[in-house]
Backbone bond lengths (Angstrom), bond angles and torsions (degrees), N, CA, C in turn:
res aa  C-N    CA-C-N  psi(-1)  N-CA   C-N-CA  omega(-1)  CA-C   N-CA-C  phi
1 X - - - 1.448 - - 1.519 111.21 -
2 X 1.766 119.05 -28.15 1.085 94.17 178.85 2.045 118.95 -88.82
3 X 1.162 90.16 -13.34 1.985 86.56 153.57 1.508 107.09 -46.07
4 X 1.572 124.00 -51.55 1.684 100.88 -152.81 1.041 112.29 -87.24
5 X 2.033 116.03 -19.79 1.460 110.23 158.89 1.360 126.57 -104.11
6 X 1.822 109.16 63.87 1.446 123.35 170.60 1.001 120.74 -65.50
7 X 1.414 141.72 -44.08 1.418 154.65 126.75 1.847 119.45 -12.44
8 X 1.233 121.74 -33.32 1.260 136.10 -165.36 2.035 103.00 -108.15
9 X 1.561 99.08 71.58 1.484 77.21 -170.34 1.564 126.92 -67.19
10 X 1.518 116.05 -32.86 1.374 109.64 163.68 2.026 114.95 -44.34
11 X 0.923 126.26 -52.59 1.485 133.20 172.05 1.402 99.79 -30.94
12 X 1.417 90.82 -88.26 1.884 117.10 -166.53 1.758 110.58 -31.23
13 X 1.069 89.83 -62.57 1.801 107.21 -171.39 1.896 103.76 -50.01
14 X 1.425 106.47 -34.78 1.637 117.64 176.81 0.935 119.25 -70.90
15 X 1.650 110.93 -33.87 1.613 124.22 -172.27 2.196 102.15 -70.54
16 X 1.692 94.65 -65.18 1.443 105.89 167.58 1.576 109.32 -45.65
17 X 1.098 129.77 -10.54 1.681 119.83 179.40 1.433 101.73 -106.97
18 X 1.366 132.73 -17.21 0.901 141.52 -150.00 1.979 94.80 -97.20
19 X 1.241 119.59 -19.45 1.557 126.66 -135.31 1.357 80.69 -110.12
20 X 1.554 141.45 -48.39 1.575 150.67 162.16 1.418 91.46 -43.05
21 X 1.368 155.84 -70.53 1.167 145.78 -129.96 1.970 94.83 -88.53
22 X 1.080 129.96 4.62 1.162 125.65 162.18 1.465 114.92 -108.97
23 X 1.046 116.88 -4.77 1.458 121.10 152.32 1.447 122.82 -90.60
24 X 1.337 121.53 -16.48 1.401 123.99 162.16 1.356 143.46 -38.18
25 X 1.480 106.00 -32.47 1.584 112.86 -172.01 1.500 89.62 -79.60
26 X 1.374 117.21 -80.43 1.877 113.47 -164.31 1.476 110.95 -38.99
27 X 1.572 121.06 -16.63 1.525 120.08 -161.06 1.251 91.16 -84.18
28 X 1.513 113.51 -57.45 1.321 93.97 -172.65 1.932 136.53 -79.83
29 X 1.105 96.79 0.25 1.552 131.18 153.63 1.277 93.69 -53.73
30 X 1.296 142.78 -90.50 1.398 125.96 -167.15 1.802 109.16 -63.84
31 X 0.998 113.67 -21.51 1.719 99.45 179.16 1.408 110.58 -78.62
32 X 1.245 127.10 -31.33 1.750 116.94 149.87 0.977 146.25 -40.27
33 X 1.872 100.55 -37.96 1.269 96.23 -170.37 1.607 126.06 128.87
34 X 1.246 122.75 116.74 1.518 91.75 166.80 1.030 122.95 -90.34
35 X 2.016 122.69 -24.55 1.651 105.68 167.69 1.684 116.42 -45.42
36 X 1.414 101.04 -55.14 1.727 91.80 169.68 1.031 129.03 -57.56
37 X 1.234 134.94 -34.75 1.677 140.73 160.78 1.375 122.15 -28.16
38 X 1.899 93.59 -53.13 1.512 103.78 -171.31 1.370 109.74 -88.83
39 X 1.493 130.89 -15.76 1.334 110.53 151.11 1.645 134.06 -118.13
40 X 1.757 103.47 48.52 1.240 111.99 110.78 0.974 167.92 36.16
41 X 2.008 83.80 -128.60 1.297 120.85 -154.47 1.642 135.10 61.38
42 X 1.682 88.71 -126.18 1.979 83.07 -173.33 1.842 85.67 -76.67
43 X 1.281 116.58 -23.77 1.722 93.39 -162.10 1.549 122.29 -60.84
44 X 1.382 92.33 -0.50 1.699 97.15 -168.75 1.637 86.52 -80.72
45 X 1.115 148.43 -8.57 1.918 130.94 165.05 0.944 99.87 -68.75
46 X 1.788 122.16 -55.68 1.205 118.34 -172.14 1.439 129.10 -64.36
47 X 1.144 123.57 -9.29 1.276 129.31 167.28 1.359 118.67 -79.89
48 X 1.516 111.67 -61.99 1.734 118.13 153.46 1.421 105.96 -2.87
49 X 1.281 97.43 -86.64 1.752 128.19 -153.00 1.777 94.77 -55.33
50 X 1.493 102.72 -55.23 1.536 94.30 -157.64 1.763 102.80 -71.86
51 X 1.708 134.74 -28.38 1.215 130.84 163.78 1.904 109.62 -31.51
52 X 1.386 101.46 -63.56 1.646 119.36 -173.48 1.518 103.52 -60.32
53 X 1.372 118.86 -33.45 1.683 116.63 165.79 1.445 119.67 -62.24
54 X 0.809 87.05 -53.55 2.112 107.35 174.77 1.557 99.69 -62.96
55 X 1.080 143.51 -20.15 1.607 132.95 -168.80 1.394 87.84 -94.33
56 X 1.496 119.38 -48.90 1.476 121.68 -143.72 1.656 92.43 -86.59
57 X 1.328 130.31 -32.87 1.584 122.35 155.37 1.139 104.23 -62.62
58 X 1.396 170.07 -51.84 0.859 166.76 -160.60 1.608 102.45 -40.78
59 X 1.678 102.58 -85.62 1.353 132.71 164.48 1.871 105.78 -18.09
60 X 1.429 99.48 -79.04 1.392 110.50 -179.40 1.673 126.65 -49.00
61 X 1.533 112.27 -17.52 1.106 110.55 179.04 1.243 115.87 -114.00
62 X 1.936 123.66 11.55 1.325 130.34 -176.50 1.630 83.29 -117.99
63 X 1.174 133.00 -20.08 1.593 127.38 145.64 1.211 117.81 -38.67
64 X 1.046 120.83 -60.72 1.271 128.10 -178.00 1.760 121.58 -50.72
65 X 1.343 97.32 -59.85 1.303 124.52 -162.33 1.529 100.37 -61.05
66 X 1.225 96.70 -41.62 1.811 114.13 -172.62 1.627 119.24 -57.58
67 X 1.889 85.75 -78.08 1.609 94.17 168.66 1.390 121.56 -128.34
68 X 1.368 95.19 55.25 2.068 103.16 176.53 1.227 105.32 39.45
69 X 1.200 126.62 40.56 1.738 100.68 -173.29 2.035 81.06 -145.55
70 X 1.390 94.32 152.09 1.979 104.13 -175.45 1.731 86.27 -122.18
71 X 1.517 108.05 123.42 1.890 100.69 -172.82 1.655 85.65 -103.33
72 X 0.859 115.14 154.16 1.507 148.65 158.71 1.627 110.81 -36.26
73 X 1.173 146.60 -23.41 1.174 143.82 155.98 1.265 115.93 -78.25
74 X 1.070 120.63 -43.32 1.432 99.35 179.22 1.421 131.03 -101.13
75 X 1.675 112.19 8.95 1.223 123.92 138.00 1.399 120.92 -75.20
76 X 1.087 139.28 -5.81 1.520 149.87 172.57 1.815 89.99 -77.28
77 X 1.298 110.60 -69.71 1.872 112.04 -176.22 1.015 114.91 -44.30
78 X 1.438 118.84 -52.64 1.479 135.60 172.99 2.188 95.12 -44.68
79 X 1.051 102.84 -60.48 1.732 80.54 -159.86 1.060 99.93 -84.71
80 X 1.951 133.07 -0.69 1.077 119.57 174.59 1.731 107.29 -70.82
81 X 1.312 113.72 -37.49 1.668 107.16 178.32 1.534 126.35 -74.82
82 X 1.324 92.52 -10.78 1.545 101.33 172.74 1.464 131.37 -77.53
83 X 1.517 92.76 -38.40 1.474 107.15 134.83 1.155 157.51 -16.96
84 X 1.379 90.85 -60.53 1.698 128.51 -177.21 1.581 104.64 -71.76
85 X 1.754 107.87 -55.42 1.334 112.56 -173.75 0.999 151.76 -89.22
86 X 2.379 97.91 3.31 0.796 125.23 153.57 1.769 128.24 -81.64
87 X 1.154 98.04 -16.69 1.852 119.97 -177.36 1.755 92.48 -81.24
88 X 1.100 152.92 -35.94 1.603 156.69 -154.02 1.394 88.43 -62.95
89 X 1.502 114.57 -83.90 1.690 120.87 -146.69 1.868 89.53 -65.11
90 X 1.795 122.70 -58.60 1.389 107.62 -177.67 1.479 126.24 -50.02
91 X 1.526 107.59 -27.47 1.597 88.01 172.75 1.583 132.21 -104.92
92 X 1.583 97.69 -8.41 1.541 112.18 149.81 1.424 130.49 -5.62
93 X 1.687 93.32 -79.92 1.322 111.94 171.94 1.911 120.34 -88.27
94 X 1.102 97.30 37.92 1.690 88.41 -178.93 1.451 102.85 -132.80
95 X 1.394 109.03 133.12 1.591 132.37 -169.26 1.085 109.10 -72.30
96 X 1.685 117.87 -43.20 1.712 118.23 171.05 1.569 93.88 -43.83
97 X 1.153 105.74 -61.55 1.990 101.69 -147.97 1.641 110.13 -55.67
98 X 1.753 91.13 -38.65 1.307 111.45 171.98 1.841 125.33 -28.24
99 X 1.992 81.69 -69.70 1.317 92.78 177.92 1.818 143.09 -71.99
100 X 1.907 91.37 -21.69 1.006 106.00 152.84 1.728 140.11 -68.68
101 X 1.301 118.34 -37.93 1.490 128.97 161.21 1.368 106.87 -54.56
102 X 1.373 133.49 -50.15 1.441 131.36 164.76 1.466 112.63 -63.01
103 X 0.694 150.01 -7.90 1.078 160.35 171.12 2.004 101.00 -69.80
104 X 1.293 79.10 -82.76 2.090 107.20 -179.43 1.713 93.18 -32.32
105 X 1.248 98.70 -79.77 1.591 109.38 172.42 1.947 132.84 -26.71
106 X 1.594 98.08 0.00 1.309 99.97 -161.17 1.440 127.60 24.62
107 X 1.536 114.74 55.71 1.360 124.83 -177.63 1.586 114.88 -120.93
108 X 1.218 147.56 176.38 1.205 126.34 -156.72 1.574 104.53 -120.46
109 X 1.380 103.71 134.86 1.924 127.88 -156.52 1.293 93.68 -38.90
């Protein structure tokens, strides 16, 4: 998205900031740690996810504040983590996802 609003530098520049915040969760997954990771547990997504929620409100509400205006990227991040942090607890507990991620992982069922 930020190719089509290259022309649009307020846009563009949001979109390109916007494209790091989906690399955020695993990044900061390794800057914790995996001893800390592994005890955790599942909350270590939820922590990920909800940091990258909290940045991307952050962003979105000094948008606001700034120049009255909410741009389209970072309401895109915004529902991309909402997403995210609604998918944690449902796929947590589910054996498909289970068995499939072990699977991906070439690790044994």
């Amino acid at each position: 998205m930020g190719i089509v609003y290259r022309r649009d530098v307020r846009q563009h520049q949001r979109f390109m900031l916007a494209t790091v915040f989906a690399l955020f969760p695993p990044a900061l997954g390794r800057v914790i740690g995996l001893d800390l990771a592994l005890r955790l547990g599942p909350w270590n997504m939820t922590i990920n996810h909800s940091v990258g929620f909290c940045i991307v409100a952050f962003l979105l509400i000094r948008d606001w504040r700034t120049e009255r205006t909410v741009f389209f990227a970072y309401g895109l991040a915004l529902a991309f983590f909402t997403l995210l942090l609604a998918s944690v607890p449902i796929l947590l507990h589910n054996t498909v996802w289970y068995h499939f991620c072990r699977w991906y992982a070439g690790g044994p069922a």
